[in-house]
N, C-alpha and C positions, 0 to 999 in steps of 0.2 A: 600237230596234235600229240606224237609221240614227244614231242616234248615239251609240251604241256606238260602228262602226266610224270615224264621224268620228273619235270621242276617242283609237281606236286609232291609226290611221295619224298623229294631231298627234305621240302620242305617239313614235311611230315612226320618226317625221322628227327631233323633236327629239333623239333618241338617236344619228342616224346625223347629226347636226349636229354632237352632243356628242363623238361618236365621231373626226369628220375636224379638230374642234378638238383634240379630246386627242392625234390620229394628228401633228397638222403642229404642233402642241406637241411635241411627241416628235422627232419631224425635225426643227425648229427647236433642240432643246435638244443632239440627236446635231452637230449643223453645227454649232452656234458653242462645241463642245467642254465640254460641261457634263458628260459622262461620259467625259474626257479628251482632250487633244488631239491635231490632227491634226498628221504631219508636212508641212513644208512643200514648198513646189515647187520649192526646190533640194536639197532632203533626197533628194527623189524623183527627181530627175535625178543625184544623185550616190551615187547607193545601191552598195555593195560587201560583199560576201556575205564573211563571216570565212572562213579557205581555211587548210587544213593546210599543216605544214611539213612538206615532203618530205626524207628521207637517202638520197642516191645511194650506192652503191661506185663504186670510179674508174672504170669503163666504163656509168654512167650507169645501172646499175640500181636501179629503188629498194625499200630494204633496209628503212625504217618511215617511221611517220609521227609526226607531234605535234599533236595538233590539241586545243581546247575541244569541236569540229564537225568530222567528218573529210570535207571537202572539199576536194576538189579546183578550182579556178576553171579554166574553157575561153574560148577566144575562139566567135564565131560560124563562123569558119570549121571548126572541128573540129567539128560536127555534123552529121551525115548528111540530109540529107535525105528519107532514108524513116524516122529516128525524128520528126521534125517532124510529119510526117503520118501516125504511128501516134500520138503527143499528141493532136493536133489534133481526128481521127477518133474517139478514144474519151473525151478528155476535156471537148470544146467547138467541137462540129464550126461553130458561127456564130461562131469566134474571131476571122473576119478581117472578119465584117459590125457586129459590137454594138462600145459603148465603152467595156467597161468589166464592164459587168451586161446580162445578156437577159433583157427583160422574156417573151419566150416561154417562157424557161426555167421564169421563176418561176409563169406558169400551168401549166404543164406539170405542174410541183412539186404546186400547189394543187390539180388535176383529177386528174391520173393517181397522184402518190403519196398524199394526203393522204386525196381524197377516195373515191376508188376502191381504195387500198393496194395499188398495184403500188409494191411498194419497187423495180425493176429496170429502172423509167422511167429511174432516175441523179436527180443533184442539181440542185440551180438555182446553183450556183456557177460564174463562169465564171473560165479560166485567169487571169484579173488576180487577180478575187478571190481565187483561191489562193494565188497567189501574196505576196497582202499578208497574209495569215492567217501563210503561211510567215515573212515577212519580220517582223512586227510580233506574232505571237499573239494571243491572245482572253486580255480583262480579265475578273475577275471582276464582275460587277454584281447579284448573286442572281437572284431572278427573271426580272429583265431582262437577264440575261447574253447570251440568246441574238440577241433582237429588237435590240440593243444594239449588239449586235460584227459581225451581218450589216448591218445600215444602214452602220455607219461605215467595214466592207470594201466596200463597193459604193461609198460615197463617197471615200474612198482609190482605190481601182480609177478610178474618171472621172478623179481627178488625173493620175495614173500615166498613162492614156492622151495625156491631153494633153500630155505632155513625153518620152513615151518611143514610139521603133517597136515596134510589131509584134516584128519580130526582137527588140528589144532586152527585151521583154516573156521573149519565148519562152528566151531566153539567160537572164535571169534568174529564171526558175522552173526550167529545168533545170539552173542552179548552185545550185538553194536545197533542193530538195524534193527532202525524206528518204525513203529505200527500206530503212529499216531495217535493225538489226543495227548502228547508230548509224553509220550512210553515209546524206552526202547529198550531192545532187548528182551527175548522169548521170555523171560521169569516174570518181568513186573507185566509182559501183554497178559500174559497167563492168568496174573492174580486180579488182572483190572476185567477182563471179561467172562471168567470161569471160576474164579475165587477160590484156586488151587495152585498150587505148583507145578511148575510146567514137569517135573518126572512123573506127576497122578492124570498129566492129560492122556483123553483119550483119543483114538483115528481119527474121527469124525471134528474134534477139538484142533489138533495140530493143521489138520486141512484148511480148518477156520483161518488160525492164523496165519498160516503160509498164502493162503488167496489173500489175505489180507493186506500182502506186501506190495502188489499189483498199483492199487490205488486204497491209501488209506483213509482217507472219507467215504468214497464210493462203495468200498466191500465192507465199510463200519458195519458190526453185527448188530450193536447198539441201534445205531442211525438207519440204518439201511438191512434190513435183515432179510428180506426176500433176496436182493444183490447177493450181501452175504452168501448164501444157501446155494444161490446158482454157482457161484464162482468157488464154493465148497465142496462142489460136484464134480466140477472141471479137474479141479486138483484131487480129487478121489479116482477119477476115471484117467487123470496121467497117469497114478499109481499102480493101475489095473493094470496098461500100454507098457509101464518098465518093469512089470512083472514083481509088482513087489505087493497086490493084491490078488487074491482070485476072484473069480467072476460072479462064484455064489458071496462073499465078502461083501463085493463093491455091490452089489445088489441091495444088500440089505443094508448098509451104510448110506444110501443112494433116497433110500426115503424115509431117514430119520429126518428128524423137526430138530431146528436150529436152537438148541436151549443153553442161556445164558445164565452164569450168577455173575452180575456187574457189580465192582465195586470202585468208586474214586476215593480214595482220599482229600483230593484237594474239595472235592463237592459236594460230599457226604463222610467227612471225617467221626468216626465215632466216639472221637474225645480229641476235637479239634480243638477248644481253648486249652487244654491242659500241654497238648505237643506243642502248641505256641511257644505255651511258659519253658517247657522244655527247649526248647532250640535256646531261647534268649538265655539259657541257665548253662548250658549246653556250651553254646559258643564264648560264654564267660572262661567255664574252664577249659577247653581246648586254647584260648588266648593264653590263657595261665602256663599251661604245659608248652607251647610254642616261644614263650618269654622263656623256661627253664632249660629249654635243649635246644639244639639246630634242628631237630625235626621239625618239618614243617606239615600240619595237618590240615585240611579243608573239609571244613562240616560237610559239603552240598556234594563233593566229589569224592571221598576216599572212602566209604561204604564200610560206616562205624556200623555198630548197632550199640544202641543207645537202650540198657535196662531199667525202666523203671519202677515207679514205687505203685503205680494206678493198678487197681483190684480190676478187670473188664467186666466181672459180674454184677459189680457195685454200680461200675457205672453205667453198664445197660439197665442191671433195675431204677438204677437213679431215672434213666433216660426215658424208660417208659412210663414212671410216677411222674415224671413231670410232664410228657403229654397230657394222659389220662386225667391232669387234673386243670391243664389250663385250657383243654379242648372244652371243658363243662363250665366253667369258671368264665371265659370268654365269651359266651353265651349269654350268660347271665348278666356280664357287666356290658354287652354290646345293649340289649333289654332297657338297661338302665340311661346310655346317653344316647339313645335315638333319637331324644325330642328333646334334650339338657339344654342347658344354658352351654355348660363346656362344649360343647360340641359348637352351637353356634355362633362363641366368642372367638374359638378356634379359625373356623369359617372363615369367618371376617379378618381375618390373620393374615391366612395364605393367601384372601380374596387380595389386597391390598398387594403380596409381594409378587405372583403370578398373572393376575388377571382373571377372571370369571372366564371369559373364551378356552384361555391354557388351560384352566381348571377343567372345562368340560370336555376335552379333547380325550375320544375314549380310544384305544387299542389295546391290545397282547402284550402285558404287561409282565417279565418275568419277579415276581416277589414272597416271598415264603410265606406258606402255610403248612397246616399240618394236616390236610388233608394231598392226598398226591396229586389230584386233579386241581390242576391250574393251566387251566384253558380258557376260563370265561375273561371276554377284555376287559378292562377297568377304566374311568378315567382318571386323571390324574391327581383330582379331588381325592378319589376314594382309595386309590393306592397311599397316600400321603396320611389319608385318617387312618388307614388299615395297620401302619407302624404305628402312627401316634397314639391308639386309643390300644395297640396291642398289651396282651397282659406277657412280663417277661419274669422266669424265675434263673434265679441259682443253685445252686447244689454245690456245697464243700465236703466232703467226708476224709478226716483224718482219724493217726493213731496218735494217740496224744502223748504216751510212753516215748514215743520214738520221733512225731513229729511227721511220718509219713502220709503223701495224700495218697488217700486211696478212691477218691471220687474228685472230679472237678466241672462239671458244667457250670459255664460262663455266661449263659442264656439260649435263646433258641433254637439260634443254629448257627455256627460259627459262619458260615459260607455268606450268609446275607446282614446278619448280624455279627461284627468280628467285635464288637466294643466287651471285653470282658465284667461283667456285672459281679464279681467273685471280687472282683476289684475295686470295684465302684463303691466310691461312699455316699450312704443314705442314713434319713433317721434311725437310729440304732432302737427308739422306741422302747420297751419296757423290760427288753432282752437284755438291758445294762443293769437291773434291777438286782440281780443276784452279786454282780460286785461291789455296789451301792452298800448292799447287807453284809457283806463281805469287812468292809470297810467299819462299819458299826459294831462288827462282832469283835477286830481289832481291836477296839475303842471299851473293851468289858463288855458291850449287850450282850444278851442269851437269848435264845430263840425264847422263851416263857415272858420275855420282858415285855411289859403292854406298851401300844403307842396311839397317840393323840388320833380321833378319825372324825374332827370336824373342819369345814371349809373354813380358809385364813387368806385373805386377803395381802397378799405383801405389797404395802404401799409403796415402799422401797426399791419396789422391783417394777417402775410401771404398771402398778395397781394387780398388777400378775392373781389370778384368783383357781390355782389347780381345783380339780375334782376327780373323785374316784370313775373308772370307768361307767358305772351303770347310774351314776349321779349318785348315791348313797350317801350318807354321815350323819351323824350322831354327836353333840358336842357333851353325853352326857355318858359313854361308854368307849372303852376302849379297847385298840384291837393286838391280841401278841404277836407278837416280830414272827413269828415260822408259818403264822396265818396271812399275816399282810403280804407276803413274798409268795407266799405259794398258791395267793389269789390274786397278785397284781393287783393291789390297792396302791391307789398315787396318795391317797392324805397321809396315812401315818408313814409311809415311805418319805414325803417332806418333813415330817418328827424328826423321823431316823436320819435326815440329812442335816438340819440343825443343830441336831443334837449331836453329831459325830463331827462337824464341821470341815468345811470347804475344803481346807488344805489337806487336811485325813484323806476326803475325798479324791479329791484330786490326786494326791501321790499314790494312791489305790490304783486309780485308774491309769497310771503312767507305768506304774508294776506290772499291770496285765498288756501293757503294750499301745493303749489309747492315747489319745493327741486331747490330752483335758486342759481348761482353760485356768490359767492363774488366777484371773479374777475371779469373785464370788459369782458365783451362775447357778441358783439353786436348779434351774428348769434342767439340769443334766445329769438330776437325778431321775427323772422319768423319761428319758431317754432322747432330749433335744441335743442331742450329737449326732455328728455324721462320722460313719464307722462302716470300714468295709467288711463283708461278710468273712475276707481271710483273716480280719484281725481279728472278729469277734470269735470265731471260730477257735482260732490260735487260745483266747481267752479262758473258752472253757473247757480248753484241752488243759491248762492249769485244776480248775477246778477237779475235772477228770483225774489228775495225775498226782494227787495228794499235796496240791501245791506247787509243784515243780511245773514251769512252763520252757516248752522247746521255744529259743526265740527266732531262728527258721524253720519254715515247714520243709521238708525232703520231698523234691520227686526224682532225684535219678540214682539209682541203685550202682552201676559201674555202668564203664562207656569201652568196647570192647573193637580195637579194629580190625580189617576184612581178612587179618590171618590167622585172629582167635586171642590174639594178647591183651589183657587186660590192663589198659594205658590211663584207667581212672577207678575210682575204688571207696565210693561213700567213706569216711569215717564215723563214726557211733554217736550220736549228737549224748550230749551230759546236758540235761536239762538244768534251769537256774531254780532254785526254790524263792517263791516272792510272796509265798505269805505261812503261816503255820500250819501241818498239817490237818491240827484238829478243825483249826476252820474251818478249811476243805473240805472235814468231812460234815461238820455242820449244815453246810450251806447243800450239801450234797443228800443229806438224810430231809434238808426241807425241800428241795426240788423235787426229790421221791414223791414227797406228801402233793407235790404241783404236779405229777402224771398222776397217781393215783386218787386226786382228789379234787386238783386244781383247776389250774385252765389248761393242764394239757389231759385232763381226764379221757377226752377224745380215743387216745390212744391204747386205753382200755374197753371204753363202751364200742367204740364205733369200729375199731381195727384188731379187736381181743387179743393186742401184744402181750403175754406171760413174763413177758422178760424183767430182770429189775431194772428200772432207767430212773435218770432221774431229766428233768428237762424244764425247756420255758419258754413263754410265746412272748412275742412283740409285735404290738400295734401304734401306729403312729398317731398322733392325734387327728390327723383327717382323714385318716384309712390309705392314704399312700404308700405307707410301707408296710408288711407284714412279716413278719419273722416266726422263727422255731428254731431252739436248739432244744439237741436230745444229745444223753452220753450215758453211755458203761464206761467201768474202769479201762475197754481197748478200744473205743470208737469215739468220734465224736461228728456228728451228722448235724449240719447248719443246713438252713433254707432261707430263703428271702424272695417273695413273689411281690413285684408291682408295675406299673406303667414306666414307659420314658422320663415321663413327664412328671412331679410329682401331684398337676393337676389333675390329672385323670385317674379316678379309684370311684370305690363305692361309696356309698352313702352312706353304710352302715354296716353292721356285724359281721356280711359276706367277707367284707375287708378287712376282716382283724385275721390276729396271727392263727388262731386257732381254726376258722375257716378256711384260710388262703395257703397260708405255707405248712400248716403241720399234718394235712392229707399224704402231702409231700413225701414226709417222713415218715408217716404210719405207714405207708404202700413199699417204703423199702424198708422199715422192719419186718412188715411182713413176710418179705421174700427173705432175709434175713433168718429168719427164726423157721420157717419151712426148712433152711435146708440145712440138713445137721452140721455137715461141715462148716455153714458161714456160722452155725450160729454158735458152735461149738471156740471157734475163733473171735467172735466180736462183743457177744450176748454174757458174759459172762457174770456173775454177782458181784457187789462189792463186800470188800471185807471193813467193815465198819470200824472205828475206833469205839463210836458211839451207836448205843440201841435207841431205833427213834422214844422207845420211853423215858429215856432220860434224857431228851432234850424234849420232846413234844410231850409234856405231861399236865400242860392247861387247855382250859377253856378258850375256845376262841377270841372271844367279846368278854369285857372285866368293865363294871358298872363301874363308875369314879363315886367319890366321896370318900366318907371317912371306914366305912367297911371296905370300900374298894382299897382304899390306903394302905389297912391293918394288912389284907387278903395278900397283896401286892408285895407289900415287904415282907412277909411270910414266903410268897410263892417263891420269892426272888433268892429269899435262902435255902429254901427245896431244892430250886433249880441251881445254884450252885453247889450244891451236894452233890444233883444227879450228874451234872456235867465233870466230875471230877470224880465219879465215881469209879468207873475206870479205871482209872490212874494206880487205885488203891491194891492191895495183895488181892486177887481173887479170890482166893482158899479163905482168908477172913472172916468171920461168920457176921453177915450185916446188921445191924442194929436198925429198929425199926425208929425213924426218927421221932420223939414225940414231936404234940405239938404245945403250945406256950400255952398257958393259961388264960392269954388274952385272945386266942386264936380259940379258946374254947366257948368262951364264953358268949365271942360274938357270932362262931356258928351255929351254937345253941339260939340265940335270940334272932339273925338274922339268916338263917337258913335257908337256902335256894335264892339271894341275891345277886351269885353269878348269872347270867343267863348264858 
């Protein structure tokens, strides 16, 4: 028996010999890199954590981000020091006694969790070694994956101690380590759940986030906020235990309500089309500066901040006109095709590509609305009608001097909708009607000059047969050029296209930046062109700008990288001059007459704008498209509201521009002119070449015949007096023009002929 046990215990020994030989085999082969190497100890002293690139708008707010890793990098001094000691307290309360690794941890590990199965003992990991897991990940090595990658984090972690502080440990796990919903790093968790900067978090906030590290779905404050709260406590009352709260403190800390300001970027971006266009504009020039130097920059990882040209007031008020007006507006056009033909043409559509069954197939549908509650299930019919039959608008707002944007909504919601409609080309409709006139004014017209307003058949043109919008004409009266534009009339606007002709036309419209057709296409003077709303916008940033057009628009002001140097620097755009001032301002004193009188009247009676504007709606001929441009001499504000589709619109007047998009625009004048500063900025008066009396100094409507004739060539030399009158010495004392003898004669006889 005694020697039995002798033979046992040799045996015994010899295995806990073979065992500390195979253990420091193991550790000898983890150390000299036999299951990959270690970084070195200037690797480790010069470690820097990949850091999001942030996009400001011009008053420093930021509007997204770009990142591989969306972090944020902080100095030490931005860190509070009661989130240090809510870390410290729940993650490695002997963080500032061990080097690295605690060997009491790892018995702890071995007795309380392993051996005993208290999983709620915690880990044997301390914050270094987190930190290099964070910084470096775990290899594959199969079975030995685990024994593998903790030896060689503990030994990384002794490195790491030796060449970096404490602080500098602590700074660099709270830049590295993920809080999920792919945020890492205390700044950007900070700004996504609290909508602050982690140095303005408060106790009860850093607790948030530090429980959060635990399990990051499960303590989500968002997802899980009872979770949250509970495990917010836990790490409130470690606090209390290492002495770094009092008791009356943790009390009162203990039953505050868990309160969040969430915000995503990626999900609720507040000017997600415009940071689109910025990254793609963005990553052009960082390409450009990496083609001119050996520096090598990465948009997603080297934590630019990218300044740009976007107003955020502009375009929150943008953002809220154009709810406010498609939540009413889709109402009214839901009203219209619930029993349509489109609707059940449509039907029959999807019926054929899905199947009736698929179609009726209802559940929990995530799809945008503009209401928050989106709970009720849908089928798949009705989610599919719910885009198609959606109403979608845009918003452009530039400065036209400079070319900068300072609004850009692309449609509803970038997140569900990403198809940019700022982009998108649709009927440009009646909104091309001011360059149309433009082009005629080149050609000698004067705004006084009358034009033909009866229905003409162009046989020529496929029997083509235009009409004024409200069907009106007359074959026996005539209407003057500054009334026909600033009422959108289509008959004498085809006068004014014939008579200016095609090619006029056309090199007009190439001037302002449009893709016009070479062949004869009269129907593209009422606006059968498709034209995106940044070009038309661009257009009457021209008119705005006394003729001179910027031929890109600006959104990024400089692009500045994560140590403050300015590695990119707008230059000053010099706008092109493409037509003559005076035009400009012609065409600008009758747009005046189009808000104050026209079809953007609106904007006086219904929204009482004070401002001087001058502006002009577009309607498509089947109510598809709707437009509105409005401009001062420092804004120029575009709108465009319609369906996907361009079958789906109203029926009728709902649908035209003055209905549909230029609410739009009254709603952000309004805020506009409220507030002194914007309005002080945007609102400002033109300084005219020309007084609307010397261009606007006829009758609307001029009867034809042989009085109409005499009256006509008369007016026509008035008004070239008054359009030139200008030009003359001011101080001059003006001569009152007579008038001819033959002009006397026939207003004596036919007196009150104009109407």
């Amino acid at each position: 028996m005694k020697k039995i046990i002798r033979k046992f215990f040799k045996w015994l020994i010899l295995l806990l010999l073979a065992g500390m030989l195979i253990l420091a085999g193991f550790v000898v082969a983890v150390y000299y890199g036999v299951f990959g190497p270690f970084p070195t100890t200037e690797e480790l002293s010069s470690i820097q954590n990949e850091e999001a690139s942030l996009v400001l708008a011009n008053d420093g707010e930021i509007i997204g981000k770009y990142f591989a890793e969306n972090r944020t990098n902080i100095s030490w001094n931005d860190i509070p020091e009661h989130l240090i000691n809510a870390l410290v307290a729940t993650e490695d309360k002997r963080f500032y006694l061990h080097e690295g690794y605690d060997g009491r941890s790892y018995l702890r590990v071995l007795f309380k969790t392993i051996i005993l199965g208290d999983r709620s003992s915690g880990g044997g990991s301390t914050l270094t070694q987190q930190l290099v897991k964070n910084l470096y990940g775990r290899n594959d090595h199969s079975f030995m994956s685990m024994p593998v990658n903790k030896l060689k984090e503990a030994i990384i972690a002794v490195r790491m101690e030796n060449v970096l502080t404490k602080p500098q440990i602590l700074l660099l796990y709270l830049n590295s380590v993920p809080f999920g919903e792919e945020v890492f790093g205390v700044e950007a968790a900070s700004m996504r759940f609290f909508g602050r900067h982690c140095k303005e978090l408060n106790i009860q906030e850093s607790a948030v986030l530090v429980g959060l590290l635990k399990a990051n779905t499960y303590y989500n404050p968002r997802l899980n906020p009872e979770n949250a709260k509970r495990r917010r406590n836990q790490v409130l009352t470690l606090m209390y235990n290492e002495g770094y709260l009092t008791e009356e403190k943790v009390n009162v800390l203990l039953d505050l309500e868990l309160i969040l300001s969430y915000s995503n970027y990626q999900r609720e971006a507040p000017a997600g089309y415009f940071a689109y266009r910025v990254k793609k504009r963005a990553q052009q020039i960082i390409d450009d500066l990496n083609y001119q130097s050996s520096r090598v920059i990465d948009l997603e990882k080297d934590g630019l901040r990218i300044y740009t040209t976007l107003d955020f007031s502009l375009q929150k008020s943008a953002q809220k006109s154009v709810k406010n007006q498609l939540v009413k507006m889709q109402k009214l056009l839901n009203r219209e095709l619930k029993n349509s033909r489109i609707k059940k043409d449509w039907y029959n559509s999807v019926k054929e590509k899905y199947g009736e069954q698929k179609l009726s197939e209802t559940k929990k549908r995530d799809v945008f609305t503009w209401s928050s509650d989106n709970s009720d299930a849908l089928s798949l019919s009705d989610s599919l009608w719910h885009y198609y039959s959606m109403l979608n608008a845009a918003v452009l707002i530039t400065q036209p001097q400079s070319g900068r944007v300072l609004t850009w909504i692309g449609g509803n919601n970038y997140r569900y909708l990403p198809y940019d409609l700022v982009l998108s080309k649709r009927q440009v409709a009646s909104a091309i009607k001011p360059l149309i006139y433009t082009a005629g004014l080149e050609k000698k017209f004067v705004p006084c000059d009358y034009l033909n307003n009866e229905v003409v058949e162009y046989k020529e043109f496929d029997n083509w047969t235009p009409r004024n919008y409200d069907n009106s004409s007359s074959e026996d009266t005539l209407v003057a050029l500054w009334y026909a534009l600033a009422n959108s009339m289509n008959l004498p606007t085809m006068d004014l296209y014939f008579q200016t002709g095609h090619d006029e036309v056309s090199d007009m419209l190439r001037r302002f930046g449009l893709d016009a057709p070479i062949f004869e296409t009269p129907s593209i003077a009422l606006g059968a062109l498709d034209v995106s709303l940044y070009e038309i916008v661009k257009a009457y940033g021209a008119l705005a700008n006394d003729g001179y057009i910027c031929d890109e628009l600006i959104m990024i002001d400089r692009i500045v990288d994560s140590d403050g140097n300015t590695i990119y620097e707008n230059d000053v755009v010099t706008p092109n001059q493409i037509i003559d001032t005076k035009i400009a301002d012609q065409i600008t004193v009758i747009l005046e007459k189009a808000v104050n009188e026209g079809t953007g009247r609106q904007l006086r009676n219904r929204f009482g704008i004070k401002s001087e504007l001058a502006g002009k709606t577009g309607t498509a001929q089947n109510y598809s498209d709707a437009w509105f441009m409005v401009y001062t001499p420092d804004i120029v504000i575009g709108t465009w509201v319609g369906a996907r589709s361009p079958e789906v619109h109203f029926r009728g007047g709902l649908g035209s521009g003055s209905a549909l998009a230029l609410p739009i625009a009254g709603n952000i004048l309004s805020d506009i002119e409220s507030k002194g500063s914007l309005k002080n900025k945007y609102l400002s008066d033109f300084t005219h070449i020309y007084e609307e009396g010397q261009l606007i100094h006829c009758d609307p409507f001029f009867q034809k015949g042989l009085v109409g004739f005499i009256n006509r060539v008369t007016d026509k030399d008035d008004d070239k007096d008054r359009v030139d009158e200008k030009e003359q010495d001011s101080d001059k004392p003006k001569k009152e023009k007579k008038k001819s003898g033959i002009r006397k004669f026939f207003d004596k006889i036919f007196k009150g002929n104009k109407k």
